[in-house]
Each structure stands twice: as C-alpha cells, then as structure tokens.
Residue, then its C-alpha position, 0 to 999 in steps of 0.5 A: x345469402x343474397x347477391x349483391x348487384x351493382x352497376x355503375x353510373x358513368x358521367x362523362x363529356x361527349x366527344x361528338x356534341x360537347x355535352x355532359x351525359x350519365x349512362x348506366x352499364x354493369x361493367x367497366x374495364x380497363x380498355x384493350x386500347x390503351x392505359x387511356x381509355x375505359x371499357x364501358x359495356x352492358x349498357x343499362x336503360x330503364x323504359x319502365x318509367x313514368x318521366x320521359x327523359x329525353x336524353x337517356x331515349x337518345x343514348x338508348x337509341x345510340x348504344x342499341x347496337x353498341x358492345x361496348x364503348x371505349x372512352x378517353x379517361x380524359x372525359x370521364x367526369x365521374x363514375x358511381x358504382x351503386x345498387x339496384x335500389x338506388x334512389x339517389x341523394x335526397x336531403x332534408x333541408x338544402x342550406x346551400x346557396x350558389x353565388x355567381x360572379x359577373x366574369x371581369x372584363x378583359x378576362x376569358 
C-alpha cells in the first residue's frame, strides 16, 4: 500500500512588498504565537524545471535558511493541500469572460 504525500500550497500577501506570493511547503500548523498566526514550514522549491520562475528564485533564496515562517491568518489568501502529481487545473474550453468597469468619479 502506497503513501500518500501531500503538500500544501500557500498564497498569501506579503507583509514587506505588498504582493501575492504562492509557496510550497509540507507542514502547516497552528503557531505557538498566537491563534493569529499559521506555521508554515518544510519549504518546497523545485529547481528541476524548464521555466525559470523569477518569483519562486527569489522566495527560494529568502526561505533558504527560514525553519519556519510564522504568518498572520490575516494574509493568507488561500491555502491548497494537493499531491506530488499535481498538474494543476486545465480546462477544455474557457467560456468566461472578464468585464472591467471604469471606477466613477468621486469614488476610491
């Protein structure tokens, strides 16, 4: 009987730049500091691939030394447990369209 592994994949807003970020890591658990905040550790970054992402070299190079990251519920955006064989969502024909309005005037 095989194992199952999972991980999880983390999108969140970072508190330094202001900017959605997605990383990878095998555990999350509650954080010893607080009912606050989530433990994200055993960071994953693949460097087998084809397609440099410039975004994951720069959290690879951040988190190299990082045990774990304590981080606000409050930026977490989402957060996917998946399997090692993830290919992520492909659909056959994408119907959807995005309609954008101009914001009125006056308004923030």
């Amino acid at each position: 009987m095989s194992t199952k592994k999972t991980f999880y994949v983390v999108t969140f807003t970072d508190p330094q730049d202001g900017e959605v970020k997605t990383l990878k890591a095998k555990t999350i658990y509650d954080s010893p500091l607080g009912i606050g905040f989530v433990q994200i550790s055993d960071f994953i970054f693949e460097s087998s691939l084809l397609v440099v992402n410039p975004q994951a070299e720069d959290l690879a190079k951040r988190f190299k030394d990082t045990k774990s990251l304590h981080i606000s519920l409050y930026s977490i955006l989402t957060i996917e447990e998946v399997g090692e064989d993830h290919e992520g969502l492909a659909l056959k024909k994408d119907r959807s369209t995005l309609h954008v309005l101009p914001t009125p005037h006056g308004a923030k």
